[in-house]
VEXDREN-2710 file (C-alpha; in Angstrom, 1 decimal):
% VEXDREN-2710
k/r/px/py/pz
1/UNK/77.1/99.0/97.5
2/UNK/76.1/97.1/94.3
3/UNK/78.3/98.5/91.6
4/UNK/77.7/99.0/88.5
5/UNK/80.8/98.3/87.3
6/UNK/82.6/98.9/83.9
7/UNK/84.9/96.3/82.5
8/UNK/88.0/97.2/80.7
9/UNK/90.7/94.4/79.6
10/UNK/93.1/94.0/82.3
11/UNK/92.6/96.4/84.6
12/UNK/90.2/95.9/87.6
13/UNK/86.8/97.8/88.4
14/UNK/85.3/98.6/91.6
15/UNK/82.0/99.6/92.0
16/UNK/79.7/101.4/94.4
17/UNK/76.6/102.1/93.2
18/UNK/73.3/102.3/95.1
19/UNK/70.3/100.9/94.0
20/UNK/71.7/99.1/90.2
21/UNK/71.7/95.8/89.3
22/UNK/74.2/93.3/87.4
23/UNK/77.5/94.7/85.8
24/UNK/81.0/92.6/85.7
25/UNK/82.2/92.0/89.0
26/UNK/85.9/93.1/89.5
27/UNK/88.2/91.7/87.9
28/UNK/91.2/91.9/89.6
29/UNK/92.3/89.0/91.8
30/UNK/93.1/88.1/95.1
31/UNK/95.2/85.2/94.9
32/UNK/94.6/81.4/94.6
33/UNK/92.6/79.0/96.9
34/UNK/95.5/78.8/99.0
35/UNK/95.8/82.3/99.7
36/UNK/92.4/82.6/100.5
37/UNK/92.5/79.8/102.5
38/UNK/95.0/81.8/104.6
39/UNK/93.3/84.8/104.8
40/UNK/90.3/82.9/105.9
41/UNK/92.3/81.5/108.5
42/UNK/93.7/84.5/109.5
43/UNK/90.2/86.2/109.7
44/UNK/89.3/83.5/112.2
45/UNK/92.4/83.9/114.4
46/UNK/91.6/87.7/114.4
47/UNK/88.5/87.6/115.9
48/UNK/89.6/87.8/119.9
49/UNK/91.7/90.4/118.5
50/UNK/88.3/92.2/117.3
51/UNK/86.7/91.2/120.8
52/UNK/89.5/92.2/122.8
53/UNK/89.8/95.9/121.1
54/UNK/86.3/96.2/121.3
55/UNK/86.5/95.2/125.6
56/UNK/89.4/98.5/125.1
57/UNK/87.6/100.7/123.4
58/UNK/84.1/100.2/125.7
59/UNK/86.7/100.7/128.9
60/UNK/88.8/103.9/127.8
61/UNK/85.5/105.6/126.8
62/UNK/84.0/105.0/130.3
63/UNK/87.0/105.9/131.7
64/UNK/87.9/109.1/129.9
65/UNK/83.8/109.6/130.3
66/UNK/84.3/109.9/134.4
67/UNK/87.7/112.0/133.9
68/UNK/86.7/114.5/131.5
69/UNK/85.3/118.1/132.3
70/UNK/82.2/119.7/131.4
71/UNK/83.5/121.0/128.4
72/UNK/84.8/117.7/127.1
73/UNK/81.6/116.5/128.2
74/UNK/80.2/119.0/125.9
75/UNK/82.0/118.2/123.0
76/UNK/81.4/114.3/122.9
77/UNK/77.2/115.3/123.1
78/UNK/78.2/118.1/120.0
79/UNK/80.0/114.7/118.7
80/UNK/76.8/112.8/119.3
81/UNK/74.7/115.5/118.2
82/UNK/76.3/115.8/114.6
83/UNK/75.7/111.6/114.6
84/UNK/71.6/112.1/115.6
85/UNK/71.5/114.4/112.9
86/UNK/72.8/112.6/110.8
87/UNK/69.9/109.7/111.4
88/UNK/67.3/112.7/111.0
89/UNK/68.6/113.7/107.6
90/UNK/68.1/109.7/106.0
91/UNK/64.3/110.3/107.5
92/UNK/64.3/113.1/104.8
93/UNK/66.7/112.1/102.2
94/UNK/68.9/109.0/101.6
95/UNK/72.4/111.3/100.4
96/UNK/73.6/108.0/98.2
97/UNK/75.3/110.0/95.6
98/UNK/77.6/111.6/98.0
99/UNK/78.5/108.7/99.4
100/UNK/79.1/106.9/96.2
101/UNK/81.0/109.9/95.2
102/UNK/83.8/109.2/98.3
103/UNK/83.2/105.0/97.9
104/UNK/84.8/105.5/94.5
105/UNK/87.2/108.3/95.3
106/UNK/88.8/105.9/97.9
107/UNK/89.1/103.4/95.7
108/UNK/91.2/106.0/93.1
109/UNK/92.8/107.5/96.1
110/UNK/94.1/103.9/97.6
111/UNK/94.8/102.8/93.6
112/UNK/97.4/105.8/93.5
113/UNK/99.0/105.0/96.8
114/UNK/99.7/102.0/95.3
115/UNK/101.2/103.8/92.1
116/UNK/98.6/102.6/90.2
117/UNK/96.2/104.8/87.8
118/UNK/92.5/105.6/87.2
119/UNK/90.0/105.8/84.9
120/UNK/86.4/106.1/84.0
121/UNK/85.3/107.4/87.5
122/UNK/81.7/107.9/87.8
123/UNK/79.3/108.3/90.3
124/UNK/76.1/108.8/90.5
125/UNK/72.7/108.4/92.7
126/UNK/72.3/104.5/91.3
127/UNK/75.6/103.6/90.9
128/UNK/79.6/104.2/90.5
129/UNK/82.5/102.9/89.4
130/UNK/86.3/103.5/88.6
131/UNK/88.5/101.5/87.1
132/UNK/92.1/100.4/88.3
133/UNK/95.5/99.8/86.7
134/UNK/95.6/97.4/89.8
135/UNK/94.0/95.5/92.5
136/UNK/94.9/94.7/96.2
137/UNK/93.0/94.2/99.6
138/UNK/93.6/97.6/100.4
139/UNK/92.3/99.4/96.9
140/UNK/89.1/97.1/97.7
141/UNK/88.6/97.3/101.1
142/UNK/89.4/101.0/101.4
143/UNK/86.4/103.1/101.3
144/UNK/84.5/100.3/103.9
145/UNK/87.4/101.3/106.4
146/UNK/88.5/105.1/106.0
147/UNK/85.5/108.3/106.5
148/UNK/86.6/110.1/104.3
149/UNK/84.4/113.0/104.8
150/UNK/85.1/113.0/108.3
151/UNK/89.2/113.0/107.4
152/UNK/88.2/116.1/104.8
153/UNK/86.4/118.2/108.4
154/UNK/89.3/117.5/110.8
155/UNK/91.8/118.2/108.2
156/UNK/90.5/121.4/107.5
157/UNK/89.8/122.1/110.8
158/UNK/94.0/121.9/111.6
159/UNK/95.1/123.6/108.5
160/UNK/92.8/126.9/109.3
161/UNK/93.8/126.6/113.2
162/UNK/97.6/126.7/112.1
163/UNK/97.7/128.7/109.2
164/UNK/94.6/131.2/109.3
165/UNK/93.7/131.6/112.9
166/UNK/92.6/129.5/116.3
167/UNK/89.2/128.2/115.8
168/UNK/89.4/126.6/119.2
169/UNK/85.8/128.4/120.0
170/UNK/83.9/126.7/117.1
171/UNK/85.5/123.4/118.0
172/UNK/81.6/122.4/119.5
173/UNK/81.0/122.8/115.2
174/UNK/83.7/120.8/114.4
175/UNK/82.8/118.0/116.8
176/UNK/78.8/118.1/115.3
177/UNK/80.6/118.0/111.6
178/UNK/82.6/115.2/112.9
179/UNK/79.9/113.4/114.6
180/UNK/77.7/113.7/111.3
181/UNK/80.3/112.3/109.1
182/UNK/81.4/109.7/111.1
183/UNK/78.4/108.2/111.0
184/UNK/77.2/109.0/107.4
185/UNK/80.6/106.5/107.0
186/UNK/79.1/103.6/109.6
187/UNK/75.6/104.4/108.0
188/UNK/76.3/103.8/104.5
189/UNK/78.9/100.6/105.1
190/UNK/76.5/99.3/106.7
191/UNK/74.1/99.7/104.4
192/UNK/76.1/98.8/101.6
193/UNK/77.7/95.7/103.3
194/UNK/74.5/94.3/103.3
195/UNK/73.7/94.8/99.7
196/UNK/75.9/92.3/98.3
197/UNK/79.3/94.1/97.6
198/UNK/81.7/92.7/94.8
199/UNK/84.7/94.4/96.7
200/UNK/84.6/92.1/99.5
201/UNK/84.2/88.8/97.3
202/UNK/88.0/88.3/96.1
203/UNK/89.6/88.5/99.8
204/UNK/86.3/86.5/101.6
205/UNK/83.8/87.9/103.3
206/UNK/85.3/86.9/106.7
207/UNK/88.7/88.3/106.2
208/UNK/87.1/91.4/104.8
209/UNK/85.1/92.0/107.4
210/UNK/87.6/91.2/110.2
211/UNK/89.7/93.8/108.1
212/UNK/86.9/96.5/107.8
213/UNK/85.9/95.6/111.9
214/UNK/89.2/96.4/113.1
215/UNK/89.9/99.3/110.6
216/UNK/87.1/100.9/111.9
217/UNK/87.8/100.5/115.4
218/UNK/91.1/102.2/115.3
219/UNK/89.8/104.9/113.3
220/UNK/87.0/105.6/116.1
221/UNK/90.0/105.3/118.8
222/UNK/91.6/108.2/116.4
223/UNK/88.1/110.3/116.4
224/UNK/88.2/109.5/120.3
225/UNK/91.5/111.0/121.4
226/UNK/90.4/114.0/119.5
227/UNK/87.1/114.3/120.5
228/UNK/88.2/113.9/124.6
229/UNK/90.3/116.8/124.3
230/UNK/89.9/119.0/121.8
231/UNK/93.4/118.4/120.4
232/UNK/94.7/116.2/117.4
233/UNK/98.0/115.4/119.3
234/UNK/96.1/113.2/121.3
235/UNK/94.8/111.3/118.4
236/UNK/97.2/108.2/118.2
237/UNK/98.2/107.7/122.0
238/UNK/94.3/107.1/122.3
239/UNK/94.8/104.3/119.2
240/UNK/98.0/103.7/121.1
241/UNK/96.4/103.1/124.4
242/UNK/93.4/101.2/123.5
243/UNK/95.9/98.5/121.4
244/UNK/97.9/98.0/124.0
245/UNK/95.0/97.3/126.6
246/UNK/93.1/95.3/123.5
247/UNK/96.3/93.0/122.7
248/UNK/95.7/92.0/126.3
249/UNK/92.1/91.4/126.3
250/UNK/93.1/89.6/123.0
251/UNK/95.8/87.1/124.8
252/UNK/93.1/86.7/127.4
253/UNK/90.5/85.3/125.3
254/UNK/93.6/83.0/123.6
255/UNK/94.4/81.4/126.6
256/UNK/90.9/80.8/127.4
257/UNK/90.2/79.0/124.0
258/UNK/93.4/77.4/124.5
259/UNK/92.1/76.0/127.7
260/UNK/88.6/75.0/125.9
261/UNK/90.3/73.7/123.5
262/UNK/93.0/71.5/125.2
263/UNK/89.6/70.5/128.1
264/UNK/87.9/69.2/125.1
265/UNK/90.6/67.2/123.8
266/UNK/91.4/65.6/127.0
267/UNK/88.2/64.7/127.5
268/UNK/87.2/63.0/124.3
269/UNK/90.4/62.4/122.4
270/UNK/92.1/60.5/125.3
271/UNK/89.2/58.3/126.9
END
């Protein structure tokens, strides 16, 4: 979202503010022209990648759809149920600060990944920012591509099941809080894409979005193997299942570009 961002002499800021205006973009950098010259490039080759996961992800979901059980059935309507509710709350009230709030703690949390540090974290209903010690593509690009909210449910949700006690019958809960959160995290990058982010500038928009695209994709393919059955061991061999079948699509739409590609050539360049 537009940040309001601080400035502070070598270190970069990232914003995510709401509704605010001007402020020093971020000040870290993302390479040369060359370098983003590559990653443009790179953004461009991705895309049958993004088409070809997205042909995946639509298949496995119809198929795991006609396999499941009433109550997995049950579970992925709770799932959808927590995302409707989530629409129904913005008719009554925009939660901006919140999301700000986790926009900037991603960035902090990413920036100490990194072994970096952080300072002057603020957030607030029209605006945020925290400042770096460093700057990469994933410190920038991390809050549009991790739900952080919806990490905070399902990780609670396994710590109490192991350590305090099974919660296996509120799991139709769990599912709603999902569902809600999940989508508060589309809703708002969404929404703040489209307001001009400084965080997506220094990388390209392409690249970032590719980035963002796919990161989101395999986070839903996550959600999915959980959501189908209830249990988080089934997380990654849904991620797992729908790369695999994606990397095909992918080569498919390669070789038929390729072929475009090489009929166009022959037709023109050779006459």
């Amino acid at each position: 979202m537009e940040g309001t961002l601080t400035k502070a002499p070598a270190r970069p800021a990232f914003g995510g503010g709401a509704a605010a205006s001007g402020g020093a973009r971020a000040s870290g950098s993302s390479g040369g022209a060359a370098l983003r010259f590559l990653k443009f490039a790179l953004a461009l080759a991705a895309l049958p990648i993004c088409v070809g996961a997205s042909q995946s992800l639509y298949e496995i979901v119809r198929s795991a759809w006609t396999q499941a059980g009433a109550e997995k059935h049950a579970w992925v309507l709770w799932f959808g149920g927590g995302a409707g509710a989530f629409g129904a709350v913005c008719l009554l009230w925009r939660p901006v600060i919140i999301y700000v709030f986790g926009h900037e703690l991603m960035h902090a949390l990413a920036t100490w990944l990194c072994l970096g540090s952080v300072s002057n974290f603020k957030a607030s209903s029209t605006g945020g920012s925290v400042t770096s010690s460093k700057s990469n593509t994933l410190i920038r690009l991390a809050p549009y591509c991790v739900p952080i909210y919806a990490l905070l449910v399902a990780g609670t949700y396994l710590e109490l099941d192991h350590w305090l006690r099974p919660l296996h019958a509120q799991l139709h809960w769990v599912m709603a809080a999902l569902g809600f959160f999940y989508a508060f995290h589309l809703g708002f990058t969404i929404w703040s894409i489209r307001r001009d982010q400084p965080d997506l500038k220094p990388d390209g928009w392409i690249f970032s979005l590719t980035v963002i695209y796919l990161a989101n994709l395999a986070v839903f393919a996550l959600l999915l193997g959980f959501v189908m059955t209830g249990e988080a061991r089934y997380a990654w061999p849904a991620l797992h299942a729908i790369s695999l079948r994606g990397w095909q699509h992918s080569l498919d739409w390669y070789q038929h570009i390729g072929g475009s590609l090489r009929g166009v050539y022959e037709r023109y360049a050779l006459k």
